[in-house]
N, C-alpha and C positions, 0 to 999 in steps of 0.2 A: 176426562171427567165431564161429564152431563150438566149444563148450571142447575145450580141450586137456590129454593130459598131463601131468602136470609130473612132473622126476625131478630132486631136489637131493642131492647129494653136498657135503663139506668142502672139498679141494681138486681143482683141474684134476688129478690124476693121477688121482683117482675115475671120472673121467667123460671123459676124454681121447678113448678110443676112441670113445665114441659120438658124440661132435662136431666129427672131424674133417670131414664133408663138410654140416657145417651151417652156415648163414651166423649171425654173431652178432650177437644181439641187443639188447644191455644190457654194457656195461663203465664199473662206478661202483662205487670205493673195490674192495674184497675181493670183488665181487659182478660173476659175468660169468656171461650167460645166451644159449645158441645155440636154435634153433629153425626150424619149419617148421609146415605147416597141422594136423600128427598131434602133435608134441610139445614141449616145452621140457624143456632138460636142460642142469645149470649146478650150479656152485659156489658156495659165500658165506664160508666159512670155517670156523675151527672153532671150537665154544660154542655157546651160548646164544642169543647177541646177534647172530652172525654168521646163526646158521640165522633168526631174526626178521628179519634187513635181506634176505637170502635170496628170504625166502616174500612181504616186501612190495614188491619189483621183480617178481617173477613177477607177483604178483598186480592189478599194471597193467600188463599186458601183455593184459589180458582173462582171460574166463572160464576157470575149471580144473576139467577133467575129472572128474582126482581129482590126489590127492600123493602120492608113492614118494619117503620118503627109501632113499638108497640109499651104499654107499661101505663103505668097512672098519668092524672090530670085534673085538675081542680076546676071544677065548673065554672062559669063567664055566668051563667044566664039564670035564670028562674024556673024552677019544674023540670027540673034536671037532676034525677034520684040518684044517690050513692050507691055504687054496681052498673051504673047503665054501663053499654059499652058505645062507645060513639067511633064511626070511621069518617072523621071531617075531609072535606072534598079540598079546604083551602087551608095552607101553613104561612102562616104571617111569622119572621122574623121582627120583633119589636123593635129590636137595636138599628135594623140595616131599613125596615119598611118593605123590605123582598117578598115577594107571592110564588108559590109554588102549589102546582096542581095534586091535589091525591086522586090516584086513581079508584074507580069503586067505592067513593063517595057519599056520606047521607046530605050534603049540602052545607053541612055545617064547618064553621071556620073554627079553627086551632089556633094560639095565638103564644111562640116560644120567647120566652124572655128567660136572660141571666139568673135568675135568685128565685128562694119561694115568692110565690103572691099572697100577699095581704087580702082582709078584705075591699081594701079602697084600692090594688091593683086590680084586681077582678073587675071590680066595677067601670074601673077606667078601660082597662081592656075593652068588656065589654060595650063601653060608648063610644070609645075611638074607632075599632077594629069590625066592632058587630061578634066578637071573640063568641062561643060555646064555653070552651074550655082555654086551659093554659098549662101548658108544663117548659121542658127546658131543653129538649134534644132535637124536636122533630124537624125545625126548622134546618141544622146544620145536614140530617140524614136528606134529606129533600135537595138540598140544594147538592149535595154528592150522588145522588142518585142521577138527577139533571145533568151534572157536568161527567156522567160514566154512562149516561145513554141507558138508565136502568130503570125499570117502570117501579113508580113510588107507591106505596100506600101506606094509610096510617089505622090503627085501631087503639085506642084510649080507652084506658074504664075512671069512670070518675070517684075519687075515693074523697074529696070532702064537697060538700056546696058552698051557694057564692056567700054564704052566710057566714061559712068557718074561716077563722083562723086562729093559729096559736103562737102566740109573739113569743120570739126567741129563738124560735127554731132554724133561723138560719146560719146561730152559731154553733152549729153542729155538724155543717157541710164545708167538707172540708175542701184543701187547695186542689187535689188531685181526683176530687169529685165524687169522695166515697160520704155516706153518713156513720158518724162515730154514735153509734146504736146505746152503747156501750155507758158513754158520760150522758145519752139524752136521758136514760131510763135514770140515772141517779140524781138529774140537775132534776127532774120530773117529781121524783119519789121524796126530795125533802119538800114539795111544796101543793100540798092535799088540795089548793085552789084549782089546778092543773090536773088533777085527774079524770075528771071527769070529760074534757075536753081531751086529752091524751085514750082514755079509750075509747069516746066515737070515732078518731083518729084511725086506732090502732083495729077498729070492726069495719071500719067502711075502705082501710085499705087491703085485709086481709079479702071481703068480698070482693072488692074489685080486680086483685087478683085471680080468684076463682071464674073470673064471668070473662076475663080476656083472653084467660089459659084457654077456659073452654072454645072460646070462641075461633084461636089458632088452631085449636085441635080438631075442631070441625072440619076448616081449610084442609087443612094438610089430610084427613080420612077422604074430603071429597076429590082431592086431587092427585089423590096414591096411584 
């Protein structure tokens, strides 16, 4: 088999678009992977641990091209629109202070930490790290890509600014790194203060998915 590809995102909304006309290949625990002879493109959850069970079904699946984590990300910085798509050059591990290179790079730093960000994480990111953005896998895909000799890259769309946040939401991710959709919509719908905030939410993540899909899907047309 030829290496392939691989592009992991957190959840199936990440990567929806791109694997509707793919047969699938892998559905174990939080971890579901579609594919063809040019790529694999799949989910694992979100964290840490999620993105590690992730990279290790791919990675029997045969040889990999390269790795594109890929999926949302919460802006670090100022004048950074919801939908951009950003491919930062650097992945800061928060927890560990680890650096790892992305290849094909706009120069901008990525910055993974455990949990959602506040907005006084964003900001701190942002002064400590010099951060763009922030989400929660890229750093664990980066450092496995490193130690399997697999050329890394990251593409991120940013679905809130350094302005948003919505407090509570990080009691709805759960141990095994899925989001319970489910109880957020109903913890949401009894409290009309939170709507308005839940659906800039729920428009700047659906665009940002449309503008990262797009953006894979270019890749993968120029390099058929």
């Amino acid at each position: 088999m030829e290496p392939r590809k691989v592009y992991l995102g957190a959840l199936k909304r990440e990567v929806a678009p791109l694997v509707r006309h793919l047969p699938k290949l892998v559905s174990a625990g939080s971890v579901e992977l579609w594919g063809d002879e040019r790529c694999v493109i799949g989910f694992g959850g979100m964290g840490p641990v999620c993105a590690t069970q992730a990279f290790q079904a791919v990675n029997e699946l045969g040889p990999i091209a390269s790795l594109t984590s890929i999926g949302w990300a919460g802006a670090c910085t100022e004048g950074i629109a919801i939908g951009s798509v950003l491919r930062p050059s650097t992945i800061i591990n928060a927890k560990t202070g680890e650096r790892y290179p992305a290849a094909s790079g706009d120069g901008r730093v990525l910055v993974t930490i455990d949990r959602f960000a506040d907005l006084n994480e964003k900001r701190r990111l942002k002064a400590t790290y010099g951060a763009s953005c922030v989400e929660m896998e890229a750093a664990t895909l980066a450092r496995l890509a490193a130690a399997h000799q697999i050329p890394f890259y990251c593409i991120k769309s940013i679905s809130d600014t350094v302005e948003f946040e919505l407090k509570g939401i990080e009691r709805f991710h759960t141990p095994d790194g899925r989001f319970r959709e489910g109880a957020f919509a109903l913890f949401t719908a009894l409290r009309p203060w939170m709507w308005l905030a839940v659906m800039k939410m729920a428009n700047g993540s659906k665009l940002a998915v449309e503008n990262h899909c797009a953006e894979v899907e270019r890749e993968l047309k120029n390099t058929a």
